[in-house]
N, CA and C atoms as a LAMMPS dump frame, in Angstrom:
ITEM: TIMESTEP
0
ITEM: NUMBER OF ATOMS
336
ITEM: BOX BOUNDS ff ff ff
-5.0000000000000000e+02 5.0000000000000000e+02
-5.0000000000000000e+02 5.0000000000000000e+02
-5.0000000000000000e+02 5.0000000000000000e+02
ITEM: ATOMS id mol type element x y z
1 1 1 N -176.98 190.117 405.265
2 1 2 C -177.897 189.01 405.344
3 1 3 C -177.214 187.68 405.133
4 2 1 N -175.694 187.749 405.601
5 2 2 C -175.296 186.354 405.768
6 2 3 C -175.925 185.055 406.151
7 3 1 N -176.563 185.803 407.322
8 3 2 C -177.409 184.73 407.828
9 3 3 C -178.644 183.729 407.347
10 4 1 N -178.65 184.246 405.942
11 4 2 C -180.164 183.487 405.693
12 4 3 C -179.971 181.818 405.28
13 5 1 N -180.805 181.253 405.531
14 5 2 C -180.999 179.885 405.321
15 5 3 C -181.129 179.824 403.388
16 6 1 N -180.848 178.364 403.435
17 6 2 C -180.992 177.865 401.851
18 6 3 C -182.167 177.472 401.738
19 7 1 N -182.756 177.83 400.891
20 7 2 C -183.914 177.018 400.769
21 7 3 C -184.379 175.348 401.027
22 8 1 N -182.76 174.758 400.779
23 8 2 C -183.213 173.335 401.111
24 8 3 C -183.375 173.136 402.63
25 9 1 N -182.829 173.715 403.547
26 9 2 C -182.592 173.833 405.042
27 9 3 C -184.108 174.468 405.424
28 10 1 N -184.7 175.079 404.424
29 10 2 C -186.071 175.595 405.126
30 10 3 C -187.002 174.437 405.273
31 11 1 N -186.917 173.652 403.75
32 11 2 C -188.043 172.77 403.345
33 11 3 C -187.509 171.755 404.053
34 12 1 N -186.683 171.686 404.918
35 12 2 C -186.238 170.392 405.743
36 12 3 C -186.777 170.858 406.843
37 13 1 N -186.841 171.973 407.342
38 13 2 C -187.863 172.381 408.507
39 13 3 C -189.248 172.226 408.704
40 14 1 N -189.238 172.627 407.515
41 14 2 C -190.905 172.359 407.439
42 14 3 C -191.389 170.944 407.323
43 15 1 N -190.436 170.365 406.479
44 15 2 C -190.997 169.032 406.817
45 15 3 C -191.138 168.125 407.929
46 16 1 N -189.823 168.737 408.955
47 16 2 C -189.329 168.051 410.551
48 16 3 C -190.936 168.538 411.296
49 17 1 N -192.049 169.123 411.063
50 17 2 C -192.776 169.628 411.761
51 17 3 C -194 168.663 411.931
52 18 1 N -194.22 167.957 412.675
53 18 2 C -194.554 166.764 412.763
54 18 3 C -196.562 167.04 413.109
55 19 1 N -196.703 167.908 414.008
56 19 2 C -197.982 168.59 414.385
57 19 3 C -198.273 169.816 414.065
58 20 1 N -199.408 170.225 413.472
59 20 2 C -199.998 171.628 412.692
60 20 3 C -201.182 171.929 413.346
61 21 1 N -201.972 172.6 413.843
62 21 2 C -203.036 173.205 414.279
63 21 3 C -203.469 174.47 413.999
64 22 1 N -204.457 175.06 412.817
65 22 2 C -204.515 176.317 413.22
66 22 3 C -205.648 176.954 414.494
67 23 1 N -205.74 178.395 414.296
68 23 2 C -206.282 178.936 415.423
69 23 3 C -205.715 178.902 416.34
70 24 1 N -206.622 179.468 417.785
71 24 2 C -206.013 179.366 419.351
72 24 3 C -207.131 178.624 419.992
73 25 1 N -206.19 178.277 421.455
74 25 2 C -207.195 177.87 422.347
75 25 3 C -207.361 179.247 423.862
76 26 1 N -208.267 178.749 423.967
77 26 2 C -208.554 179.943 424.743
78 26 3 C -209.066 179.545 425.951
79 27 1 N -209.225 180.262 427.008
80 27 2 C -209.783 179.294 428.129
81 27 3 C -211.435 180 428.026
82 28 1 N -211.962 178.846 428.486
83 28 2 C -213.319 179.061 428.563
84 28 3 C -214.04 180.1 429.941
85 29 1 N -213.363 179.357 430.729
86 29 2 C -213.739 179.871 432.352
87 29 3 C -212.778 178.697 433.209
88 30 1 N -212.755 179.63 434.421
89 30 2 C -211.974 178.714 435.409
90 30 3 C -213.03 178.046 436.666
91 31 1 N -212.417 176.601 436.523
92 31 2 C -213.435 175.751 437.756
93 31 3 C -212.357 175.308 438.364
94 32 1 N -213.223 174.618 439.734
95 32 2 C -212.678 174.52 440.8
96 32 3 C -211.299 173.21 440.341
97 33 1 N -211.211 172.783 439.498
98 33 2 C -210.065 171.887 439.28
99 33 3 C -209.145 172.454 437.833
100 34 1 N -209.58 173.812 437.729
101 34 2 C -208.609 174.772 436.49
102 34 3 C -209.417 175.04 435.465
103 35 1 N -208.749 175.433 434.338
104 35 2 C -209.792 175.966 433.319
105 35 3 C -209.892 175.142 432.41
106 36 1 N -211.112 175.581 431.831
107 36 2 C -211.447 174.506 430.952
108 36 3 C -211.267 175.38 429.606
109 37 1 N -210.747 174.957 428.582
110 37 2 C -210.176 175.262 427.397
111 37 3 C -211.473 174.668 426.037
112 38 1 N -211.558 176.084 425.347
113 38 2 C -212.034 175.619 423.996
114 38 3 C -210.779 176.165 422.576
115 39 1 N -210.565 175.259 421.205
116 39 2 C -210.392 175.652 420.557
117 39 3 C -211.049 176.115 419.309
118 40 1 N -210.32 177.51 419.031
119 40 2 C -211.213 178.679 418.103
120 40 3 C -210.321 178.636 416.46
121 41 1 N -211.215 178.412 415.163
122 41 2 C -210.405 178.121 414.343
123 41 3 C -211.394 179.07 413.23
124 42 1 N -211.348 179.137 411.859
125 42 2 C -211.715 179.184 411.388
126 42 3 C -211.948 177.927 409.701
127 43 1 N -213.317 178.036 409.866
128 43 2 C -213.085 176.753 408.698
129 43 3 C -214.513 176.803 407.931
130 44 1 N -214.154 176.713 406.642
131 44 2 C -214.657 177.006 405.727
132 44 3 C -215.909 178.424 405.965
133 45 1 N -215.189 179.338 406.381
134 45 2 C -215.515 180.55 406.317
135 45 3 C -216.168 180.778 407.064
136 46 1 N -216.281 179.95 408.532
137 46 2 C -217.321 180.386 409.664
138 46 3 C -216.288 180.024 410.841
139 47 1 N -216.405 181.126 412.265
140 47 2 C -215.717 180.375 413.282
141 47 3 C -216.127 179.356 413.933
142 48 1 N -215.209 178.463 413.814
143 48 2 C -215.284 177.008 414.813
144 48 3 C -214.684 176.558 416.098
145 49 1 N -215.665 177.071 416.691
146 49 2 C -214.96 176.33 418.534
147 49 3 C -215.48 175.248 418.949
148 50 1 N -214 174.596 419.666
149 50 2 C -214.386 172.736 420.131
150 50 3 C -214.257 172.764 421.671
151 51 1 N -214.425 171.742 422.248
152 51 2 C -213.802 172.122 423.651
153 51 3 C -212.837 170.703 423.582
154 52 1 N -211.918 171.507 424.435
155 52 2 C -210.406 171.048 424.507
156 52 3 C -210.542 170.039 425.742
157 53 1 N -210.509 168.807 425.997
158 53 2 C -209.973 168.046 427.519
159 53 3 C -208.928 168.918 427.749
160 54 1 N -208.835 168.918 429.35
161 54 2 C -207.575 169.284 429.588
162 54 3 C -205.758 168.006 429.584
163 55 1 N -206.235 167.051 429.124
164 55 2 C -205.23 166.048 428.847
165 55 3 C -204.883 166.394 427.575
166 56 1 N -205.316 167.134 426.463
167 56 2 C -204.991 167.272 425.034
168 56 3 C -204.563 168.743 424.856
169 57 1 N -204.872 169.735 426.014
170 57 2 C -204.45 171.11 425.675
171 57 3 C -202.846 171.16 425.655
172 58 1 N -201.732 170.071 425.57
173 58 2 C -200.33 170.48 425.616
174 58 3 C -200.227 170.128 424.024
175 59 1 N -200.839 169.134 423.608
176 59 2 C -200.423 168.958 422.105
177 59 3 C -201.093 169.358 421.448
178 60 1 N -202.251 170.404 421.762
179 60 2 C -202.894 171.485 421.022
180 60 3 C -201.76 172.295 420.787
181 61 1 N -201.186 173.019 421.813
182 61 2 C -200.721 174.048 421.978
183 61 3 C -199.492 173.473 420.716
184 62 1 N -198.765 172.158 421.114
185 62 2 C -197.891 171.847 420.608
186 62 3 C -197.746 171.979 418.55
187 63 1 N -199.132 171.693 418.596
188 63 2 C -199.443 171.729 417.195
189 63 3 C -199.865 173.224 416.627
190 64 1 N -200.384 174.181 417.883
191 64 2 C -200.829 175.639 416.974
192 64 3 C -198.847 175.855 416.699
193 65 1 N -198.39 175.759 418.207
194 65 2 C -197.27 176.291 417.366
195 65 3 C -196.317 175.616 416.681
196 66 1 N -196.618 174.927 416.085
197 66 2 C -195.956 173.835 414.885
198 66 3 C -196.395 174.321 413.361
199 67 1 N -197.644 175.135 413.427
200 67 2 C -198.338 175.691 412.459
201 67 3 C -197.803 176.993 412.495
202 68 1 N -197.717 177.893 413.168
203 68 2 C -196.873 179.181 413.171
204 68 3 C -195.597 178.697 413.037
205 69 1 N -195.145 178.174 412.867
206 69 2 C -193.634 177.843 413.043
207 69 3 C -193.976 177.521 411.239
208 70 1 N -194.66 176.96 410.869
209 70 2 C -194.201 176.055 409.051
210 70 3 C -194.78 177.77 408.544
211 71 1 N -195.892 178.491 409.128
212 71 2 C -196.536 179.605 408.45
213 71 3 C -195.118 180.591 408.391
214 72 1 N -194.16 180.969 409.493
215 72 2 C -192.819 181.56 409.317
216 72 3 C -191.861 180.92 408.681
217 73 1 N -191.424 180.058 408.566
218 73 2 C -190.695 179.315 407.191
219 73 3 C -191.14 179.446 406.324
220 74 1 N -191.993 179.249 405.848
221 74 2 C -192.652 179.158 404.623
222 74 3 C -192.857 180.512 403.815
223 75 1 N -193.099 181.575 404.851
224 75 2 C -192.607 182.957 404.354
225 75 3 C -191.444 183.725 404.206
226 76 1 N -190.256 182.707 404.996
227 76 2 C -189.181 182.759 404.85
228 76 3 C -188.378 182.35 403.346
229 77 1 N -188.773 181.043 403.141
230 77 2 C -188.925 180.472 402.049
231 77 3 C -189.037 180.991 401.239
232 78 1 N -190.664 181.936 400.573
233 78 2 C -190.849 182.552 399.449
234 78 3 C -190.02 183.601 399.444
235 79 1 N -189.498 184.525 400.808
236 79 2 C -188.375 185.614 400.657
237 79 3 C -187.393 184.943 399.912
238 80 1 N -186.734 184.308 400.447
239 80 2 C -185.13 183.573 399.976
240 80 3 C -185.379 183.457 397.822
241 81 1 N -186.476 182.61 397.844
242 81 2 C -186.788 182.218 396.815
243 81 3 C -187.18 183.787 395.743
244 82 1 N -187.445 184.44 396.033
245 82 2 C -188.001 185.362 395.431
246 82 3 C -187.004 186.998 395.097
247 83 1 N -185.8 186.825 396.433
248 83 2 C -184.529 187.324 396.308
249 83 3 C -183.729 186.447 395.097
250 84 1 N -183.819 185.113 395.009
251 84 2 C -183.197 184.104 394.06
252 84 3 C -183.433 184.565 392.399
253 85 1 N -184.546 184.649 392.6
254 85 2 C -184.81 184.863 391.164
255 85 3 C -185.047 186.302 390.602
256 86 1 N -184.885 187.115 391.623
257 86 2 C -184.496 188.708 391.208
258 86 3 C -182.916 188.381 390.906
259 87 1 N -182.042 188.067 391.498
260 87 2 C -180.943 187.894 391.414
261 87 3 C -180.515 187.599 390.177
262 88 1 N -181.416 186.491 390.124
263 88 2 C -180.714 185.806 388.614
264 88 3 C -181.352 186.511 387.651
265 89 1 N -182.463 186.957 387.216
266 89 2 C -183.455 187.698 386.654
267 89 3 C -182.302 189.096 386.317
268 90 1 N -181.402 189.829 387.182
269 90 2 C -180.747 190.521 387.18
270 90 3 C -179.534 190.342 386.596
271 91 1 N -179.228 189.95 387.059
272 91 2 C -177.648 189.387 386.405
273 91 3 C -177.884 188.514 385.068
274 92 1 N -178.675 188.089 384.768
275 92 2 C -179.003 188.025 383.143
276 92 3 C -179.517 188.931 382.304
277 93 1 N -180.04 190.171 382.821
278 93 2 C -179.879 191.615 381.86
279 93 3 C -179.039 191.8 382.101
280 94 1 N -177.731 191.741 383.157
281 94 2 C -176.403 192.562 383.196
282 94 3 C -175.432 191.855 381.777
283 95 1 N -175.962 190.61 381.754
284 95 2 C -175.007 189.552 380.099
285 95 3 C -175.934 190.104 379.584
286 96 1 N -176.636 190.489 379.234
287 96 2 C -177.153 190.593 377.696
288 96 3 C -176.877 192.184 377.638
289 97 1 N -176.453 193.35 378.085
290 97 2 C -176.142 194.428 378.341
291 97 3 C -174.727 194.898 377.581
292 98 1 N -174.306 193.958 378.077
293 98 2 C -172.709 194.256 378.459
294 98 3 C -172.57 193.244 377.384
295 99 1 N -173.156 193.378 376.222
296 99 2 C -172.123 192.206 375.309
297 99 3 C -171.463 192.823 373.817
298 100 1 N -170.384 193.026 373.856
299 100 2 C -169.646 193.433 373.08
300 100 3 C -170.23 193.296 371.408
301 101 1 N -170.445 194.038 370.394
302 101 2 C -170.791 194.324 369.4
303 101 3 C -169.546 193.285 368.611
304 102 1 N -169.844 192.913 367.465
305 102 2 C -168.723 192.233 366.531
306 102 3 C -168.22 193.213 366.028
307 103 1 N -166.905 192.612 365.432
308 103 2 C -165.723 193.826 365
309 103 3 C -166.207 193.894 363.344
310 104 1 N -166.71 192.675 362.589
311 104 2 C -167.133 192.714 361.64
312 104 3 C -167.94 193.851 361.315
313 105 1 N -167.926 194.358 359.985
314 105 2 C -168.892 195.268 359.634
315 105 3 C -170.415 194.427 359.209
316 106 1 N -171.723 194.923 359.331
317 106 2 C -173.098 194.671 358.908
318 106 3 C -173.088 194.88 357.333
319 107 1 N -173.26 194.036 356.869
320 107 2 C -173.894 194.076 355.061
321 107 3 C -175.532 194.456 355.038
322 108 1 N -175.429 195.622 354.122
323 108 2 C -176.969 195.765 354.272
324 108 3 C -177.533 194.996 352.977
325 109 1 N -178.664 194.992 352.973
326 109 2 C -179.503 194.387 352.177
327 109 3 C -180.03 195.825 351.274
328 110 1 N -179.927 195.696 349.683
329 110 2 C -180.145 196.687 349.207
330 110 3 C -181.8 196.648 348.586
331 111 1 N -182.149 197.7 348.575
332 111 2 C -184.125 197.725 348.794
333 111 3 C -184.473 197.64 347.147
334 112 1 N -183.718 197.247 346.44
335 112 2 C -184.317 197.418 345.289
336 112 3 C -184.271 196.271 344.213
């Protein structure tokens, strides 16, 4: 897994993402000058469809997938991040494990 990104290289992605949209658009039906497009979302717990001009369906599109694009980083992200702190989480029981006893002898405390 050489390949994985740093976390700062993710959150620089996500931030370069300039348009977000969720849901899809879908076509409605086709007329005699092409189809006419609605978008389907969900929001606040009911589905919501709009209808799309066809002059705005490229930066719809542009923005659903600007939103799948930050939704895959961003799960990328919590991987990286979450390998990070097993890591370290790990290798700090391996020091506290592995730590050599003193050569000194223990004085006990006598109970009486």
């Amino acid at each position: 897994m050489n390949d994985q990104k740093s976390p700062q290289v993710l959150l620089q992605q996500m931030a370069q993402i300039q348009r977000m949209e969720r849901g899809k658009l879908c076509v409605l039906r086709q007329g005699a000058d092409g189809p006419f497009y609605n978008h389907q979302t969900w929001e606040n717990g009911k589905n919501t469809s709009r209808y799309v001009p066809r002059d705005q369906v490229a930066t719809l599109e542009e923005a659903i997938a600007g939103y799948q694009s930050f939704e895959s980083l961003s799960r990328e992200y919590v991987r990286v991040m979450v390998e990070k702190t097993r890591a370290e989480r790990e290798a700090g029981s391996k020091k506290k494990r592995s730590r050599r006893k003193s050569s000194s002898p223990r004085t006990r405390k006598s109970g009486g």
